[in-house]
C-alpha positions as CSV (number, residue, x, y, z in Angstrom):
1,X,-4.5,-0.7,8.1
2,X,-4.6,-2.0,11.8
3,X,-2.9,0.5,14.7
4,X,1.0,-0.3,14.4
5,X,1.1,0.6,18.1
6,X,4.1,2.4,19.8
7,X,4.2,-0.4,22.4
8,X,4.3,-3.2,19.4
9,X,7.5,-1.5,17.7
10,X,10.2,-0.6,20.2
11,X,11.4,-4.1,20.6
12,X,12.4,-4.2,16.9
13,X,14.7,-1.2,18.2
14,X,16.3,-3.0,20.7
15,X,20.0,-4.7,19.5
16,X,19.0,-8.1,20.7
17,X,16.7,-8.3,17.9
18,X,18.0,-5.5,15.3
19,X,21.6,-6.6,14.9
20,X,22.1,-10.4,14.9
21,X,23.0,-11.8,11.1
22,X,20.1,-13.7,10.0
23,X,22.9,-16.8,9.4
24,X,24.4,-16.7,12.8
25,X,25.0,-19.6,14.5
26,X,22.3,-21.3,15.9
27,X,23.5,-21.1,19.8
28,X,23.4,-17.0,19.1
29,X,20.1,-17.2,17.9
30,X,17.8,-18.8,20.7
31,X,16.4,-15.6,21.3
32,X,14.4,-15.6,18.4
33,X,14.1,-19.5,18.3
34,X,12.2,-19.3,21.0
35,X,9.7,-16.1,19.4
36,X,9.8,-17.9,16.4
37,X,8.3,-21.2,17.7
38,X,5.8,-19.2,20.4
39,X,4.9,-17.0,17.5
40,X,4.0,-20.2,15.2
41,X,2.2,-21.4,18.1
42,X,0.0,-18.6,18.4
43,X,-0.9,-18.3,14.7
44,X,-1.5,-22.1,14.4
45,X,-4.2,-21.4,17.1
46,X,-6.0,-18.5,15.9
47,X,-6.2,-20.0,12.2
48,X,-7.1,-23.5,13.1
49,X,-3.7,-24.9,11.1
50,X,-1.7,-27.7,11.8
51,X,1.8,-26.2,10.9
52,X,2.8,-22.8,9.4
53,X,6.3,-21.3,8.1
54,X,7.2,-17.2,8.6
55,X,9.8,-17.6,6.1
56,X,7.6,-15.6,3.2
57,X,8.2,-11.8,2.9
58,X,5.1,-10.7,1.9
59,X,1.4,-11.5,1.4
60,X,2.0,-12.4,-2.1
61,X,4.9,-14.9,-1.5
62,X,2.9,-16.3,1.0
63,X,0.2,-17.6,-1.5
64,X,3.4,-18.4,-3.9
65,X,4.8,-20.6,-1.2
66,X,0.8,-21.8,-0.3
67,X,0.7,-23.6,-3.9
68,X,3.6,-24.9,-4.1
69,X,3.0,-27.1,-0.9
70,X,-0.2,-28.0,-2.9
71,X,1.7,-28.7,-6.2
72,X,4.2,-30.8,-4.0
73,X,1.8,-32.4,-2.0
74,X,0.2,-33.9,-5.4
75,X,3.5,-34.5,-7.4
76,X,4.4,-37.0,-3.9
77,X,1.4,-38.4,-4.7
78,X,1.4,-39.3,-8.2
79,X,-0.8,-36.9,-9.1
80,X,1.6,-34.2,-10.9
81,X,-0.8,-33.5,-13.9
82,X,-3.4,-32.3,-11.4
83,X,-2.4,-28.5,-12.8
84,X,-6.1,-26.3,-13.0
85,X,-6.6,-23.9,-10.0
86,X,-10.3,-22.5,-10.1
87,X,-10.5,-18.7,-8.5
88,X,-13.5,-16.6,-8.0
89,X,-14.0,-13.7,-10.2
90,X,-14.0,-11.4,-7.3
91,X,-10.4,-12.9,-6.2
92,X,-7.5,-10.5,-5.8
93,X,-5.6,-9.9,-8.3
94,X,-2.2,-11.5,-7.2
95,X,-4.2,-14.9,-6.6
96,X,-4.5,-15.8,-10.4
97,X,-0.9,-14.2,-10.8
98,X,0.5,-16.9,-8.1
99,X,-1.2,-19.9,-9.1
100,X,0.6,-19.3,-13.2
101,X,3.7,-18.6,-11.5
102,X,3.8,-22.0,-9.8
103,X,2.8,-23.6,-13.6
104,X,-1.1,-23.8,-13.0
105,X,-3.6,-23.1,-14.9
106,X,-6.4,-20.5,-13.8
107,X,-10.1,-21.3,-14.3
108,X,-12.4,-18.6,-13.6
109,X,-15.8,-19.2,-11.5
110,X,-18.7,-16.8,-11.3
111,X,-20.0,-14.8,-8.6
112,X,-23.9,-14.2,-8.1
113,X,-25.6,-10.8,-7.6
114,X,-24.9,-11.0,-3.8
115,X,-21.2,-10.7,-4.5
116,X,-21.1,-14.9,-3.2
117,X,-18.9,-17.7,-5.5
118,X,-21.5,-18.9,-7.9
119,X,-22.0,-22.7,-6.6
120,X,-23.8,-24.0,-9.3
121,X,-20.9,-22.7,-11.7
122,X,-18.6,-23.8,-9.3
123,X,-19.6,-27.5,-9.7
124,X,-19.8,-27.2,-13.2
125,X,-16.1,-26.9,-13.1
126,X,-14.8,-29.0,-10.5
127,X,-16.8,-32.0,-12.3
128,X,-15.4,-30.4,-15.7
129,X,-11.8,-30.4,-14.5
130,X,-12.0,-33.4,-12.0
131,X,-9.4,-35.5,-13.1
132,X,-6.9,-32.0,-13.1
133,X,-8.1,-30.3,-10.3
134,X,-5.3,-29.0,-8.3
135,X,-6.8,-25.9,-6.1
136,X,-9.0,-23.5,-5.5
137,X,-7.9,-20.1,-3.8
138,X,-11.1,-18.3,-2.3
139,X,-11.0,-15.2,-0.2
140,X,-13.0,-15.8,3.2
141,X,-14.7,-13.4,3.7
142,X,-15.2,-12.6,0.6
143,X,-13.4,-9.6,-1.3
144,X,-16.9,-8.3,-1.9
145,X,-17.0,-7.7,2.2
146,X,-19.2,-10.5,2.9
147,X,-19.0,-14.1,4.8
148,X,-19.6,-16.5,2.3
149,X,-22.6,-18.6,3.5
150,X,-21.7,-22.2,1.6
151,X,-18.0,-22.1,2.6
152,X,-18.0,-25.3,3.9
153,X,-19.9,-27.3,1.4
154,X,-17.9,-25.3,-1.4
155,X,-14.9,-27.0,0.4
156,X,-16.3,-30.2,0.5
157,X,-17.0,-29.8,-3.2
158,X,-13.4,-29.3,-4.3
159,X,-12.1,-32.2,-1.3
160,X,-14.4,-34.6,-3.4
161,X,-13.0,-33.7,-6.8
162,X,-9.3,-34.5,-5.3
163,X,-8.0,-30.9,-5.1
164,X,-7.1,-28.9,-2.3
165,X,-8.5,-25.6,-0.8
166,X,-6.8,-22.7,-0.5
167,X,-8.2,-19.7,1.5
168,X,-6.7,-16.2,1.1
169,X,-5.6,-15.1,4.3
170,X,-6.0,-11.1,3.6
171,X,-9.3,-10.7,5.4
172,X,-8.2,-12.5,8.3
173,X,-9.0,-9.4,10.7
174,X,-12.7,-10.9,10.8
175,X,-11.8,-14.3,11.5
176,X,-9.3,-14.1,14.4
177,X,-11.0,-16.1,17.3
178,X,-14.5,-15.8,15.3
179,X,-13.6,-18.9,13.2
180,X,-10.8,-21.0,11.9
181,X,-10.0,-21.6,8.0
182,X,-8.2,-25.0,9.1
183,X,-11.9,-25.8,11.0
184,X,-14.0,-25.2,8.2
185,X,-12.5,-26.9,5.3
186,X,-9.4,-24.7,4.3
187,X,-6.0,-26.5,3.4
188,X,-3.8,-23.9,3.1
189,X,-3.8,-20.0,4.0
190,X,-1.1,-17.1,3.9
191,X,-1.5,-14.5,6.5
192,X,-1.0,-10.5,5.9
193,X,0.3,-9.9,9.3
194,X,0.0,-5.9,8.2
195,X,-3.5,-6.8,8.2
196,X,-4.3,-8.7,11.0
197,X,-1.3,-8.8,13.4
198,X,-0.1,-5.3,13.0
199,X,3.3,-4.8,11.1
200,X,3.6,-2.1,9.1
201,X,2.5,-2.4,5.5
202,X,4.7,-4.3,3.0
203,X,4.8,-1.5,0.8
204,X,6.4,0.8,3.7
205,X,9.2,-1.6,4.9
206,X,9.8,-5.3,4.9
207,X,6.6,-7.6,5.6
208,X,5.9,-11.2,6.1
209,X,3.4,-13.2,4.5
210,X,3.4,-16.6,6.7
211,X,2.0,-20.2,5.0
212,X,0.0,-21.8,7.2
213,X,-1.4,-25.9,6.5
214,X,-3.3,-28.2,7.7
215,X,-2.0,-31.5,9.1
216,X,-0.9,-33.7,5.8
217,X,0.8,-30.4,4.1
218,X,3.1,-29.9,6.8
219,X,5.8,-32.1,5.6
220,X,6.0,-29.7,2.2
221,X,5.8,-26.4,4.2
222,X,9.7,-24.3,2.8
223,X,11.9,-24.4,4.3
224,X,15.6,-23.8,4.7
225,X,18.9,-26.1,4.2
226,X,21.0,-24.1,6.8
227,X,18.0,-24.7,9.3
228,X,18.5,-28.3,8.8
229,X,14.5,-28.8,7.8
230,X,13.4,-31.5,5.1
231,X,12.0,-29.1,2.1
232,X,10.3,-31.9,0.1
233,X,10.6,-30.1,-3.1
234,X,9.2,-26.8,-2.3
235,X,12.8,-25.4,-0.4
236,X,13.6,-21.7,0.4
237,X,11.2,-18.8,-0.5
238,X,13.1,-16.7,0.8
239,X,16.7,-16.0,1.6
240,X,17.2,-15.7,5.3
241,X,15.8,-18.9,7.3
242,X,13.7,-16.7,9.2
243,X,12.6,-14.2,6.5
244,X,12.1,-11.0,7.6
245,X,12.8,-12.0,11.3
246,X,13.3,-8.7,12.6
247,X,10.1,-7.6,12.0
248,X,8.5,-10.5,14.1
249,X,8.8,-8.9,17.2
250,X,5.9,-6.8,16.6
251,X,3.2,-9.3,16.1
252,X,4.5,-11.5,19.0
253,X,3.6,-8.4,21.2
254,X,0.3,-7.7,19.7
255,X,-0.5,-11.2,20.4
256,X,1.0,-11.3,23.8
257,X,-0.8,-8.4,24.9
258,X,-4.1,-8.6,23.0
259,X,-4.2,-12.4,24.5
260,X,-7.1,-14.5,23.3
261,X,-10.1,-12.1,24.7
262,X,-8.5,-9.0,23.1
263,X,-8.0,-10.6,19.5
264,X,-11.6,-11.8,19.5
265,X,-13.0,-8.3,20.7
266,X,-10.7,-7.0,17.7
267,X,-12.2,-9.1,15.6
268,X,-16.0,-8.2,16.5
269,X,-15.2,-4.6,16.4
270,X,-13.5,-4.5,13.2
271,X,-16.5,-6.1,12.2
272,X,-19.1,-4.1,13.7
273,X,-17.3,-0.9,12.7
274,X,-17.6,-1.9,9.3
275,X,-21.6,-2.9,9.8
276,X,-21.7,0.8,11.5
277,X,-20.4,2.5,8.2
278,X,-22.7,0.5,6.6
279,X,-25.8,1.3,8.2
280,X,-25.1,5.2,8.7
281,X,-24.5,5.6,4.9
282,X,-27.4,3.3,3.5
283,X,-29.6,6.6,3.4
284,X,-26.5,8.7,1.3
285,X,-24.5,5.4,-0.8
286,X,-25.8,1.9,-1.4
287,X,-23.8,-1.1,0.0
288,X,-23.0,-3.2,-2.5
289,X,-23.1,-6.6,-1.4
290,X,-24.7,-7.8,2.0
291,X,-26.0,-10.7,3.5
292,X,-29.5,-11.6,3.4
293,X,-30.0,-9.3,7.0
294,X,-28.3,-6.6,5.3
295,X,-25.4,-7.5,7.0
296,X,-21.9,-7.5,5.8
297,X,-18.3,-8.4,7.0
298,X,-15.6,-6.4,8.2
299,X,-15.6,-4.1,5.2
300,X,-18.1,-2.8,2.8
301,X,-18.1,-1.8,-0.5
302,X,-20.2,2.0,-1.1
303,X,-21.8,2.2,-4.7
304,X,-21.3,5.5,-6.4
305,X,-21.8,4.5,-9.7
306,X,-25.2,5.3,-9.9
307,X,-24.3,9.1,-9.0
308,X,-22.0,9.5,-11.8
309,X,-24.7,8.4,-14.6
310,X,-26.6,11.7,-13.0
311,X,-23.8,14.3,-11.9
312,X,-20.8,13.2,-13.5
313,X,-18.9,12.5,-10.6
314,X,-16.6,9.6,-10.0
315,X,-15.7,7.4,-7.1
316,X,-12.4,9.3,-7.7
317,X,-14.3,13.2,-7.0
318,X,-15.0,11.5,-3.6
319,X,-12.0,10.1,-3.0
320,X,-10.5,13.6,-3.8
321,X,-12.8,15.6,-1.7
322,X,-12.6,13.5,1.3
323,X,-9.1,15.4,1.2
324,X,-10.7,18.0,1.8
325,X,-12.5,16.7,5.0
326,X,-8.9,15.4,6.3
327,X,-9.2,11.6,5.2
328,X,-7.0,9.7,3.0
329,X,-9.8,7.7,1.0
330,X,-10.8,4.2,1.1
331,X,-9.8,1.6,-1.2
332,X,-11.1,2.9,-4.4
333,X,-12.1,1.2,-7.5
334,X,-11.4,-1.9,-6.2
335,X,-12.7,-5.0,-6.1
336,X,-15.5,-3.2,-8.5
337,X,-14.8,-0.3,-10.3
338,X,-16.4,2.7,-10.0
339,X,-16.5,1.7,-5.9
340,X,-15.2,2.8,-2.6
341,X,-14.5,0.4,-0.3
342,X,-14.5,0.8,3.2
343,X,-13.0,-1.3,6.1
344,X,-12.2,0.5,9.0
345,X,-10.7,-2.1,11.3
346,X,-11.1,-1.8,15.1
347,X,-8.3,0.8,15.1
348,X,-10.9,3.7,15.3
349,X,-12.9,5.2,17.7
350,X,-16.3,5.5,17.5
351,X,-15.7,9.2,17.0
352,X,-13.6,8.6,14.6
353,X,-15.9,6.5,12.3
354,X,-17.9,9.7,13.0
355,X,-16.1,12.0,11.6
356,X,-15.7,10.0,8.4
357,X,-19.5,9.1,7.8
358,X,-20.5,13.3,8.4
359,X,-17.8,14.4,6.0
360,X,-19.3,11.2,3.1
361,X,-22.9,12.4,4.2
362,X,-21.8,16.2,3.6
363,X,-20.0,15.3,0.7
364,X,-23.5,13.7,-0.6
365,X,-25.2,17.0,0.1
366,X,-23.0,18.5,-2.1
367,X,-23.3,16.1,-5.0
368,X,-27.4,16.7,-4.6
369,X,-26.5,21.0,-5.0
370,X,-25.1,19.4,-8.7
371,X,-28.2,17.2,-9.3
372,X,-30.3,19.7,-8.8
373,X,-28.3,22.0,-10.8
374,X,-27.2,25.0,-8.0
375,X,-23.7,23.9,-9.6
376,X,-22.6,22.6,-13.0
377,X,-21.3,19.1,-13.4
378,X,-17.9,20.6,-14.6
379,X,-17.3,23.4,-11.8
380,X,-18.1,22.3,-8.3
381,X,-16.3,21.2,-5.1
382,X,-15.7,17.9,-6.0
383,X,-14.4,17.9,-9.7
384,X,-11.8,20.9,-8.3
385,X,-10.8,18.6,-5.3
386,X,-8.5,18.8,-3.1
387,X,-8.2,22.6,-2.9
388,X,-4.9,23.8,-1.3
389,X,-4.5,26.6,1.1
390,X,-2.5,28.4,-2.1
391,X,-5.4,28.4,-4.2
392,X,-8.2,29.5,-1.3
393,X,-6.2,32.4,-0.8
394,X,-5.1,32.9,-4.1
395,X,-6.5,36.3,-6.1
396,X,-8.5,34.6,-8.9
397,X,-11.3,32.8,-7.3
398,X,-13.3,31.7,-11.0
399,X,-15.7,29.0,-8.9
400,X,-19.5,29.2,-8.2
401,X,-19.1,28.1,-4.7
402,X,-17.2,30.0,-1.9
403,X,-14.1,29.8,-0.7
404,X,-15.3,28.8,2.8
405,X,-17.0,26.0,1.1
406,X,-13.9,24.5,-0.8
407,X,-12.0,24.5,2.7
408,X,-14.4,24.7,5.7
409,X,-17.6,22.6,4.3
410,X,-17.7,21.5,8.2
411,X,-17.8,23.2,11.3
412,X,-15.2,20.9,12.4
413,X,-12.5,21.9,9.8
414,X,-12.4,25.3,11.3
415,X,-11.1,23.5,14.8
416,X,-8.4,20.9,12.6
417,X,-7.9,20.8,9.0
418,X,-5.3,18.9,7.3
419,X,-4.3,21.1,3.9
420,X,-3.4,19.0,1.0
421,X,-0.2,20.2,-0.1
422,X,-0.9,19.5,-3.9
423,X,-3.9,19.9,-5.7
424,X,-6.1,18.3,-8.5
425,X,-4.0,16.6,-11.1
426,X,-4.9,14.7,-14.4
427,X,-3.8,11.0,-13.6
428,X,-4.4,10.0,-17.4
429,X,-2.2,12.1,-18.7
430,X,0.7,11.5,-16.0
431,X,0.2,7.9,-16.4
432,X,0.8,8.3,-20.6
433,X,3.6,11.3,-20.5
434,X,6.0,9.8,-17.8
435,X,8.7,12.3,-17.1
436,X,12.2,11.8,-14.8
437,X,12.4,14.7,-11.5
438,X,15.8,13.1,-11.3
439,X,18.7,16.2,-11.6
440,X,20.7,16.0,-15.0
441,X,23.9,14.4,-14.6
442,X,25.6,17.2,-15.7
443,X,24.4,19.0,-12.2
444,X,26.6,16.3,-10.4
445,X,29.9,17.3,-12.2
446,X,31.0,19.2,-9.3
């Protein structure tokens, strides 16, 4: 996640913005009538859109709300049996989930080695489904971490067979002032504005998932009947006019202070972080996907799976150990299983990024002490992972590596080391044998 700076969140503390009802009247409101149409403003720029709405609460809504503008848009047409949305296999998951939820019906198209949509398959099914073609919902860049070279003639594609593009707005944070969905052929796009314009994740506190569309969707953007706007069909997707309108404060500073200049240097760093990674590891873990340079986007996917067919160990061992070294892991098993992927953002310093690639590089070292068979694939730092200060210190030490090893692997970790509090659990078996921590009611009798 992006830096959820101190100087972006007090405002959302101040009463002018944390205590009006989001259905006072409109003459108590102009406060955030006015952020709400300088915010719009901003975001229609750095996206390339015509018109966008910050009523959705959350990434998810916001592709919700995305396809039903499209769905609208070709109902007002005449065209209501256009109903089949075509998604890349390498799609998130909650794209295909949307598109059924709005009554579509998802067509999967392949991906080629390099992680890119597959456009021969890809015209296969537009011509297929012509006559039905509603959508397509493709991730730009890709979820795979790269830019998809063909964007624009894969929009034109879908344009000619009468449906509409839709480009998931989640990887936004290497687009911003870079290039514009609306500009290269995109129709429609929800923004993660925990992603790119710095609110606090969704999953922490409310979050806002804004539509944005281009011109000749505006009319079907939601709206709300107590804001007096013309829904066209699609209405509300949300409660509050507004959505989660107190939270709006904080991207409107982020964008006020990071003016154009600062959200396009934001953009180039997160993306040159990620390349950084990249190019330190390629020695230790194999990116994935790349570009034809070897290049990739502003996050990129490390292959381990090849190391587990010889050690035993898992993308999850890593994840685990990098406790160890003080990191919360990457993204793991996702989009590919078996994967970590990495995307750093330009929230980091350069010592920072550092840090991470020694303690993945010293982590490899330590995977190589089990390949060449100093330590057994069952009993080793990574399969016992994270190690707790409990168990360093503990009596019983039954492990073939020391207990400097477990804790201290770097020189570093003497100076500041983060101690995981718990230690290595079996995730299988909690998953299966669910259990309530709740009290017994009985305890609350008195």
């Amino acid at each position: 996640m992006k830096l959820n700076a101190t100087s972006e969140m007090i405002p959302i503390t101040w009463p002018e913005f944390a205590q009006p009802h989001p259905f006072a009247p409109a003459d108590q409101l102009q406060g955030f009538k006015l952020l709400d149409e300088q915010l719009r403003a901003w975001l229609c720029q750095a996206t390339g859109y015509a018109g966008i709405s910050l009523q959705p609460n959350a990434g998810s809504q916001g592709e919700y709300a995305g396809l039903l503008v499209i769905r609208a848009y070709h109902a007002a047409k005449g065209q209501g049996h256009r109903n089949i949305c075509l998604i890349p296999a390498s799609a998130h998951g909650t794209n295909p989930a949307s598109a059924q939820m709005v009554g579509m019906q998802v067509v999967v198209v392949a991906c080629d080695d390099q992680g890119n949509v597959d456009m021969t398959d890809m015209q296969a099914k537009c011509e297929a489904h012509s006559a039905n073609l509603a959508a397509v919902m493709i991730t730009y860049p890709s979820t795979h971490g790269v830019f998809e070279t063909q964007v624009k003639a894969l929009c034109a594609l879908v344009h000619q067979h009468g449906g509409r593009v839709y480009v998931d707005g989640a990887n936004m944070n290497a687009l911003v002032g870079v290039a514009a969905p609306g500009e290269f052929g995109g129709d429609v796009s929800h923004l993660n504005l925990h992603k790119t314009f710095c609110i606090p994740h969704g999953g922490g506190g409310p979050g806002v998932g804004p539509v944005c569309v281009v011109e000749d969707l505006v009319p079907y953007l939601p709206g709300h009947a107590t804001a007096g706007v013309a829904v066209n069909g699609v209405g509300a997707v949300s409660a509050a006019p507004l959505g989660n309108a107190a939270v709006l404060p904080i991207s409107w500073m982020y964008c006020r202070m990071m003016g154009a200049e600062g959200l396009q240097h934001a953009t180039e760093t997160a993306i040159l972080s990620a390349n950084y990674i990249s190019s330190r590891l390629k020695g230790h873990y194999p990116t994935l996907y790349a570009s034809a340079e070897g290049h990739v986007a502003h996050e990129c996917i490390l292959d381990v799976r090849p190391l587990k067919d010889a050690t035993g160990v898992s993308a999850e061992d890593v994840a685990k150990r990098l406790m160890d070294y003080g990191f919360h892991a990457p993204t793991l098993s996702f989009p590919v299983p078996g994967t970590l992927m990495v995307e750093p953002t330009e929230s980091e310093t350069l010592a920072e990024l550092d840090r991470f690639i020694e303690a993945m590089i010293a982590i490899r070292d330590e995977i190589r002490l089990i390949e060449n068979g100093t330590w057994s694939q069952d009993n080793n730092p990574l399969k016992h992972a994270p190690h707790t200060a409990a168990s360093v210190t503990a009596d019983d030490w039954s492990h073939p590596y020391s207990r400097e090893r477990a804790a201290f692997a770097l020189p570093s970790l003497k100076q500041q080391k983060y101690w995981p509090t718990v230690g290595r659990v079996d995730n299988v078996y909690g998953d299966r044998n669910l259990f309530c921590s709740c009290l017994p009611v009985e305890d609350y009798k008195s």
